[in-house]
C-alpha positions in Angstrom: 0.0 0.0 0.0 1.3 3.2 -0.5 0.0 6.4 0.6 2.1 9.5 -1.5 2.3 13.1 -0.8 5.2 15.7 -0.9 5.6 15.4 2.6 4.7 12.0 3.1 4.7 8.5 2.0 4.1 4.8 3.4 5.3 2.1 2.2 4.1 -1.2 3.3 7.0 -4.2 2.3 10.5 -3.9 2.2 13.2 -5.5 0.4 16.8 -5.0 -0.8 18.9 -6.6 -3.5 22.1 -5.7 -2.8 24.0 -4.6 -5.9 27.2 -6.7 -7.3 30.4 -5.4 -5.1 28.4 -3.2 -2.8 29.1 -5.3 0.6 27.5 -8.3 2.1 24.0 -8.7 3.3 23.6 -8.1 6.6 20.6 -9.7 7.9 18.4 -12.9 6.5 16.3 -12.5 3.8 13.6 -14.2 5.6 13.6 -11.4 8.6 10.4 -9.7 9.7 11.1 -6.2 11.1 10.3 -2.6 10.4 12.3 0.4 9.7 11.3 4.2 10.2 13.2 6.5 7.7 12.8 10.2 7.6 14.0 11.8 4.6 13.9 14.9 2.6 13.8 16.5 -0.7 11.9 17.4 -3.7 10.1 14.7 -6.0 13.0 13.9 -7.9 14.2 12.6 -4.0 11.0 11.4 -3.3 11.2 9.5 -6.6 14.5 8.3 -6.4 13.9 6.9 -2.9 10.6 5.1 -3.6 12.3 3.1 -6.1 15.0 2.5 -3.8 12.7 1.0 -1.2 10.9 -1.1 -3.9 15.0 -2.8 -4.9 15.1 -3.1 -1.0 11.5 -5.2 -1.4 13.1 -7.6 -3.9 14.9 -9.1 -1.0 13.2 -8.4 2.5 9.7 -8.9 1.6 8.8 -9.5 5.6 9.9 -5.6 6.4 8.0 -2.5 6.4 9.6 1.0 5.7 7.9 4.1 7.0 9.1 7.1 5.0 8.3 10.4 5.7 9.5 12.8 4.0 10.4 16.7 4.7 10.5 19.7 2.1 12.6 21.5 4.1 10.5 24.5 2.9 11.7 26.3 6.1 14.9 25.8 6.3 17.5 23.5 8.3 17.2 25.0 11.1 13.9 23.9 11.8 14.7 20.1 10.3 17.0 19.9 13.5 14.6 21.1 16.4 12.0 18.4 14.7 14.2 15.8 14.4 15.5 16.5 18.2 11.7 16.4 19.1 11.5 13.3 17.6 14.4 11.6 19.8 13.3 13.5 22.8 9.8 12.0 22.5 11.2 8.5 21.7 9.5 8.2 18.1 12.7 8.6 16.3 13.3 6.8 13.1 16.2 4.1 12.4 17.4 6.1 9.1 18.0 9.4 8.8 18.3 11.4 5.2 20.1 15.2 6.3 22.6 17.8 5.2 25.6 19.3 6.2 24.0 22.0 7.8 22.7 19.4 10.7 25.4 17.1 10.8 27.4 18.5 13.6 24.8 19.4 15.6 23.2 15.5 15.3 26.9 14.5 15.9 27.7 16.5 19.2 24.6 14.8 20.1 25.7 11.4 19.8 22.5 10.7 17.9 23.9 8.3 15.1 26.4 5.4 14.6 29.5 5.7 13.9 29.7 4.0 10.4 33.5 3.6 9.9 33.4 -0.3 9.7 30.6 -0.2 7.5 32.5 2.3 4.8 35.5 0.2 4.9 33.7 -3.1 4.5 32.1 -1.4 1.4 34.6 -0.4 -1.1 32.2 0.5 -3.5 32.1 3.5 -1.7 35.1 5.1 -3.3 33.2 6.3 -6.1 32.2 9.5 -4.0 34.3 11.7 -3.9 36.9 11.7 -0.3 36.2 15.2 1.2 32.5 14.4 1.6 33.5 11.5 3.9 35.8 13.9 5.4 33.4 16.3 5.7 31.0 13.5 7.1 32.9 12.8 10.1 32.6 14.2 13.9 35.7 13.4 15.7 37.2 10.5 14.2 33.5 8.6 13.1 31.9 8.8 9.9 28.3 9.4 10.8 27.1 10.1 7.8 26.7 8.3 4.0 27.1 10.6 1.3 24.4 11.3 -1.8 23.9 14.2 -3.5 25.6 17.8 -3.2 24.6 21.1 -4.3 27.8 24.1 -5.3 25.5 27.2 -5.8 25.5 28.7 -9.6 24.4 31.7 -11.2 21.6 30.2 -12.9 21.0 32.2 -15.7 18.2 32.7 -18.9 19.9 32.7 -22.2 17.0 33.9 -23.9 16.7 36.8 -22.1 20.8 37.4 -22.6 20.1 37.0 -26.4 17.7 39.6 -26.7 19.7 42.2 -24.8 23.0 40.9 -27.1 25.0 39.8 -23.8 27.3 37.2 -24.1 27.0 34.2 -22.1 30.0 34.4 -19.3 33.0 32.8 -21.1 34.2 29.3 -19.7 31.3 29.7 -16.8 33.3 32.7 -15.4 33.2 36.1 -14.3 34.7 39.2 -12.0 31.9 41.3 -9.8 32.2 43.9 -12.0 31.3 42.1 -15.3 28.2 40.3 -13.4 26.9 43.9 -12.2 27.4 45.7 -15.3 25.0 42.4 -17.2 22.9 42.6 -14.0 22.2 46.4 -15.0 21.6 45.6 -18.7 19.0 42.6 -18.1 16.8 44.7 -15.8 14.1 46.2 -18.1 12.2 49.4 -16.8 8.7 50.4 -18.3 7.7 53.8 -19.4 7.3 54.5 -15.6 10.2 53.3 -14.5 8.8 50.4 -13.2 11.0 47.0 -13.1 9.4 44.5 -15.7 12.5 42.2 -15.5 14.8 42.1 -12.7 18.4 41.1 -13.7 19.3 39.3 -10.7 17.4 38.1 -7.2 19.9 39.1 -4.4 19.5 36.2 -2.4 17.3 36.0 0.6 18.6 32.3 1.9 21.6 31.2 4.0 23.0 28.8 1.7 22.6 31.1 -1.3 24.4 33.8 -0.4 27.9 32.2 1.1 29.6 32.3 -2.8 29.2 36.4 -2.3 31.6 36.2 0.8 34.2 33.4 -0.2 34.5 34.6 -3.4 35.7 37.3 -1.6 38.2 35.4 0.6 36.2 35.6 3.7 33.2 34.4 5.4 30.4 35.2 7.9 32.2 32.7 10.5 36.2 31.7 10.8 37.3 28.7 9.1 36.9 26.2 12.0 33.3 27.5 12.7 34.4 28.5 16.3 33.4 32.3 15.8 32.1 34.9 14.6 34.3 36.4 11.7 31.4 39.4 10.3 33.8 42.7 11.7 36.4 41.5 8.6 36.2 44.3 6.4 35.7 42.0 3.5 32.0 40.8 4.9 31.2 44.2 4.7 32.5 45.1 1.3 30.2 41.5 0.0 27.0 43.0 2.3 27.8 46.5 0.1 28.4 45.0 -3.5 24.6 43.2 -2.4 23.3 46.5 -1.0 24.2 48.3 -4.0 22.9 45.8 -6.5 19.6 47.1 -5.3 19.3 50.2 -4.0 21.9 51.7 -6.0 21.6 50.0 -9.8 17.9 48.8 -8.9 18.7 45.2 -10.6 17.1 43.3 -7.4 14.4 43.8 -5.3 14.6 43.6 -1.3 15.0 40.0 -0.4 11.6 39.1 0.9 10.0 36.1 2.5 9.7 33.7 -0.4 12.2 32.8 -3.2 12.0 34.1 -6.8 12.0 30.9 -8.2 8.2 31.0 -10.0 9.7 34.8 -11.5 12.9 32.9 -12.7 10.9 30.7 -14.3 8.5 33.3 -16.2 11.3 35.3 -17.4 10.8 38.3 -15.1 14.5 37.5 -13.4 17.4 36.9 -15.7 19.7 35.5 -12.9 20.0 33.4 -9.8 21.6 32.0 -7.2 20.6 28.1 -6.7 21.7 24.6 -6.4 21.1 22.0 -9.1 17.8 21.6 -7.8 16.5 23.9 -9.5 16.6 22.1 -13.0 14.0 19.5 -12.2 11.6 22.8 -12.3 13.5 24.2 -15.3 12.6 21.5 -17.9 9.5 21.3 -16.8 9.0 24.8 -17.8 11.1 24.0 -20.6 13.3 27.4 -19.7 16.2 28.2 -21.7 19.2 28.1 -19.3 22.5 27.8 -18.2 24.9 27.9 -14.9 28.1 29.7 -14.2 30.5 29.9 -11.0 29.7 32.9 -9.2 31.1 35.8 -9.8 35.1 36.2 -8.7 36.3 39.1 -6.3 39.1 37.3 -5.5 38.6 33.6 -6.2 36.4 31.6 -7.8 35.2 29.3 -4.6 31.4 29.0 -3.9 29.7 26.7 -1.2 28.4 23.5 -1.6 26.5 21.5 0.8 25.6 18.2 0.5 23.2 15.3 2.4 24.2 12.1 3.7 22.4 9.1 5.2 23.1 8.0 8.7 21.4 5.7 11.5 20.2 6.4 14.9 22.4 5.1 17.6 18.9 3.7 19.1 17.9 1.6 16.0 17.1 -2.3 17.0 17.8 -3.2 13.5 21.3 -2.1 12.6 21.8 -4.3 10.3 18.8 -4.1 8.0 19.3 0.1 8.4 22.6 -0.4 7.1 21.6 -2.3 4.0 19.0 0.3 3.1 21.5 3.2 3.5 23.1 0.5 0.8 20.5 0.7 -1.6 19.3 4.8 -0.8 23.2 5.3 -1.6 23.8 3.2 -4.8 24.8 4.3 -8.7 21.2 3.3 -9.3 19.7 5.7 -7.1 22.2 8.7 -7.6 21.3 8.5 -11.2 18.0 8.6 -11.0 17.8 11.5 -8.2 20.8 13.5 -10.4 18.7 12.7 -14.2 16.2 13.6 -12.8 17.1 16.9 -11.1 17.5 16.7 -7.6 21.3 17.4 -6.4 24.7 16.8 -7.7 25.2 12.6 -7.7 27.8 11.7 -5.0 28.9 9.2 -7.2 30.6 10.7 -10.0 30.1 7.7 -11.9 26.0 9.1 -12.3 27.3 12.6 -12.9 29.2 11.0 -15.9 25.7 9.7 -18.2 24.5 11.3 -20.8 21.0 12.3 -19.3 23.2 14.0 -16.9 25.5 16.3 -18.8 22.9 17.0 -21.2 21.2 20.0 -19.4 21.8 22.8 -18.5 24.2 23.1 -21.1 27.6 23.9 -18.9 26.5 20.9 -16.3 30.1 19.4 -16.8 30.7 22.8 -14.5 29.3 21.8 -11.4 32.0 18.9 -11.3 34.6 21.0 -12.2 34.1 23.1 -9.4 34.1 20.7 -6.9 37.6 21.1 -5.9 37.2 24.9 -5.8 34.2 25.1 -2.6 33.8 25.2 0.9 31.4 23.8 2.9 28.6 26.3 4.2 29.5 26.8 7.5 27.5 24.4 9.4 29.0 24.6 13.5 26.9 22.5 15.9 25.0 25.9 16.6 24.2 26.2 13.2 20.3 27.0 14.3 21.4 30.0 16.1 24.0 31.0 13.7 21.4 30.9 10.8 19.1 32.9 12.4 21.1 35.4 13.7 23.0 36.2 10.5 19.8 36.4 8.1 17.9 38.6 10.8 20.5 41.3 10.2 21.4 40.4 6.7 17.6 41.1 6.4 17.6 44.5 8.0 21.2 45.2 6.1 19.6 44.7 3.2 16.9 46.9 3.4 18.3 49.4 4.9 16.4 48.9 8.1 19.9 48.9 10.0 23.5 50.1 8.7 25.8 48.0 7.5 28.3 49.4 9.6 26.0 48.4 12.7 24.7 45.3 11.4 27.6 43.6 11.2 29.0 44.9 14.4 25.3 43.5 16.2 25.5 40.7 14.3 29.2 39.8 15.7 27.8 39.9 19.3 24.7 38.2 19.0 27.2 35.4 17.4 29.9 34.9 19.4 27.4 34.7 22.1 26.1 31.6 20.9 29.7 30.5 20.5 30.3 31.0 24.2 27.2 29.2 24.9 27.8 26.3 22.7 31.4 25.9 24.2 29.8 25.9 27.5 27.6 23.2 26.4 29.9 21.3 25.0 32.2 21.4 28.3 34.8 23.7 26.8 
């Protein structure tokens, strides 16, 4: 039986057939059991996984799998005070789909297994690439199985770069100064000044707008996500080049609320800044577009951020968990979610197909970047941190609070929530 919705779904039967040379099986075919599994994503996710569940029914037809599954419409943030609700009220699940963004705050927890043993027994793993199992780990364990990642883009419409005679951005690259002056040219004004086409959607998302500050060598934290690094000069010069875009050149409006996503779509914003995500909703409004890197101040670096699987440390059924992370994390299902348009495929091998490559047209970038990113910042106060930083980026932006305070507020209100995370964690 199964019961779909964006949020939801319930599947009744289980099963896994467990791929040539990805690892032994670990539990009887025979077994009767179930398994709760919270996930997330879009419907290329909720796709990929239903059909992962159904190759996991081939060989445990005596299981049941629960998914649910969680937009994330409202952001990380709020994915990690449910999930903590859901331990703290003992109706946790045994598998766990999350990003980055949680992972040290699950981890300082101790919420999930260390899966060390389980990557090295499973050498079919070595298809992703390393740094996301580095970047997976909490003190020496691996909590965390990697799928797919998300580098943000300038996603841009070629059409409306045709009809205003712009080139498209040579080898996927360009300095701030090229992007604003095309930013200025692809905003169309009517007879009364009015904006009929923005060229760009300053970003009003966390994740979004990290390639504006380390393309600038700097970042709204320090490196080691210990602090709060917003009084550098630099994240003040990234907040102005943002501030300008719209109240000085008009090419954006005030970051509200809600994404601009539908107006990208339409052809009322030339450019923004997304994930690969945003393709699934591309061809199906069969939009004319493209990626490039972000723009370079002084490097071409942009964030990425990227889910994994892991299991609760409380599951009764370790070993049936760990052979559905199996099948959730195969080529099978990383091609499917990647074709399909959810995020980057872990597994380069899926980001190598055809269907892949094939759109947007530059999709060989997002690879070819991979070396060049950093990790959003994602400290085990990440809730706090995200908060407090778009609360004044908010008010920085429009002009509700100075730049020069904002930043300066901002700083305090962080490295308060440092001090009380390093109390927490018995620093």
């Amino acid at each position: 039986m199964h019961e779909l919705s964006r949020r939801s779904l319930l599947i009744s039967s289980a099963a896994l057939a467990l791929g040539a040379g990805v690892g032994r099986a670990f539990a009887q075919s025979d077994v009767t059991a179930t398994l709760k599994m919270q996930g997330f994503g879009g419907d290329a996710e909720l796709a990929a996984m239903t059909n992962a569940i159904a190759r996991f029914n081939k060989k445990y037809p005596n299981v049941k799998v629960e998914l649910s599954v969680d937009p994330i419409s409202t952001g990380w943030g709020d994915y990690v005070t449910k999930v903590f609700g859901q331990f703290n009220s003992g109706q946790q699940a045994d598998v766990y789909g999350t990003a980055i963004e949680t992972f040290q705050s699950f981890s300082s927890r101790g919420l999930f297994l260390p899966l060390n043993d389980f990557v090295a027994a499973n050498p079919d793993f070595s298809d992703f690439a390393p740094s996301l199992f580095k970047q997976s780990t909490y003190k020496g364990n691996i909590n965390y199985i990697p799928i797919g990642w998300n580098n943000i883009m300038i996603n841009y419409n070629r059409d409306l770069f045709d009809k205003a005679g712009i080139a498209y951005p040579k080898d996927g690259k360009w300095t701030w100064g090229e992007f604003r002056d095309v930013a200025k040219k692809l905003t169309v004004k009517d007879a009364s000044g009015n904006v009929k086409q923005f060229g760009y959607e300053v970003p009003n998302q966390n994740f979004f707008i990290q390639p504006w500050f380390f393309s600038n060598g700097t970042g709204v934290v320090n490196d080691d996500w210990t602090a709060s690094n917003m009084l550098d000069p630099k994240v003040s010069e990234s907040l102005q080049f943002l501030y300008d875009l719209i109240h000085v050149d008009g090419v954006s409006p005030i970051p509200g609320k809600d994404t601009m996503d539908n107006q990208f779509m339409a052809g009322q914003v030339a450019m923004i800044s997304r994930g690969h995500w945003i393709i699934q909703s591309a061809k199906t409004n069969k939009l004319n577009m493209d990626v490039a890197i972000p723009p370079r101040k002084v490097s071409d670096t942009t964030v990425i951020g990227f889910g994994g699987y892991a299991i609760a440390k409380t599951t009764k059924q370790a070993d049936l968990a760990k052979a559905l992370v199996l099948e959730l994390t195969s080529e099978a299902t990383q091609k499917e979610e990647g074709e399909k348009g959810g995020g980057v495929p872990g597994r380069k091998s899926a980001a190598e197909t055809q269907a892949f490559l094939s759109f947007p047209p530059s999709a060989a970038l997002y690879y070819q970047t991979l070396p060049d990113t950093k990790a959003v910042p994602s400290p085990a106060n990440f809730q706090e941190v995200e908060k407090i930083f778009i609360r004044y980026y908010t008010a920085m932006m429009a002009g509700e609070t100075s730049i020069a305070d904002g930043v300066k507020q901002a700083d305090a209100e962080l490295n308060a929530s440092f001090e009380r995370l390093k109390k927490r964690m018995g620093g």
